[in-house]
C-alpha positions, 0 to 999 in steps of 0.5 A: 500500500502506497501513500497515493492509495491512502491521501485526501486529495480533496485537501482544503489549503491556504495561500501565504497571504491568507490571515492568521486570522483566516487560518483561525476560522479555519482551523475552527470551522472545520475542526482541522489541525493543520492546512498546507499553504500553497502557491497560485500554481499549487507548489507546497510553499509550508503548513501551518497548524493550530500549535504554530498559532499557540506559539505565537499567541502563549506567553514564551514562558508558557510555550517554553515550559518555564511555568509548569503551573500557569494557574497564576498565568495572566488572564485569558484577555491577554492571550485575546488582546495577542492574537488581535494583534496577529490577526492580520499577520500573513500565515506565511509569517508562522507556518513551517517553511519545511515541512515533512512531505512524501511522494505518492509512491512512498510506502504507508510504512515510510508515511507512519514512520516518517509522521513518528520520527519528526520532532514537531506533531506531524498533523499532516503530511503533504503528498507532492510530485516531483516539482513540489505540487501538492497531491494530496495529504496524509493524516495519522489518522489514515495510517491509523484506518490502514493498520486497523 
């Protein structure tokens, strides 16, 4: 079983212009975690995901793991009063410029592998030919159905 047996290809994807605060509608609106971000031609350019935009709204002494106990972290307002200030910020600001991808005739195996071994939580893993094009896209969750 390849990757091209397995991947969406009817993907959702924001362009490097779109708002953060397009990116948050997103993310809310289809309960995604995360979306490729392409070109006009449908060149893979990133990905942006919901961790992306909580490192960038959180206090760094909460993302960095300095205040285990943020009970006594500032008020929800502060981290609202953030991500206003965000909002218009373009995503190509925020997403990973190079995220891990897979050619379509890449194992399922290699998929699972690759999605375990990379350092940040892989939400998706973009398929793209030869040139970088987005093909379409494997989640943990299409693994997961082809082990089951």
């Amino acid at each position: 079983m390849k990757a091209r047996d397995i991947m969406t290809t009817a993907v959702e994807t924001l362009t490097p212009d779109a708002t953060i605060a397009e990116a948050v509608r997103h993310f809310s609106a289809t309960r995604r975690h995360a979306f490729p971000v392409v070109d006009a031609t449908g060149k893979l350019l990133g990905t942006v995901n919901i961790w992306h935009v909580l490192q960038h709204v959180l206090p760094p002494y909460i993302v960095s793991g300095d205040l285990p106990d943020v009970r006594f972290a500032p008020d929800l307002n502060q981290l609202h009063e953030r991500l206003a200030s965000m909002r218009e910020q373009p995503v190509r600001a925020i997403m990973n410029r190079e995220p891990p991808t897979v050619r379509p005739t890449q194992s399922v195996l290699e998929c699972a592998a690759l999605i375990l071994n990379t350092p940040k939580t892989v939400h998706l893993l973009p398929v793209v030919d030869d040139a970088g094009h987005l093909l379409g896209v494997v989640a943990p969750f299409d693994v997961i159905k082809e082990i089951a």
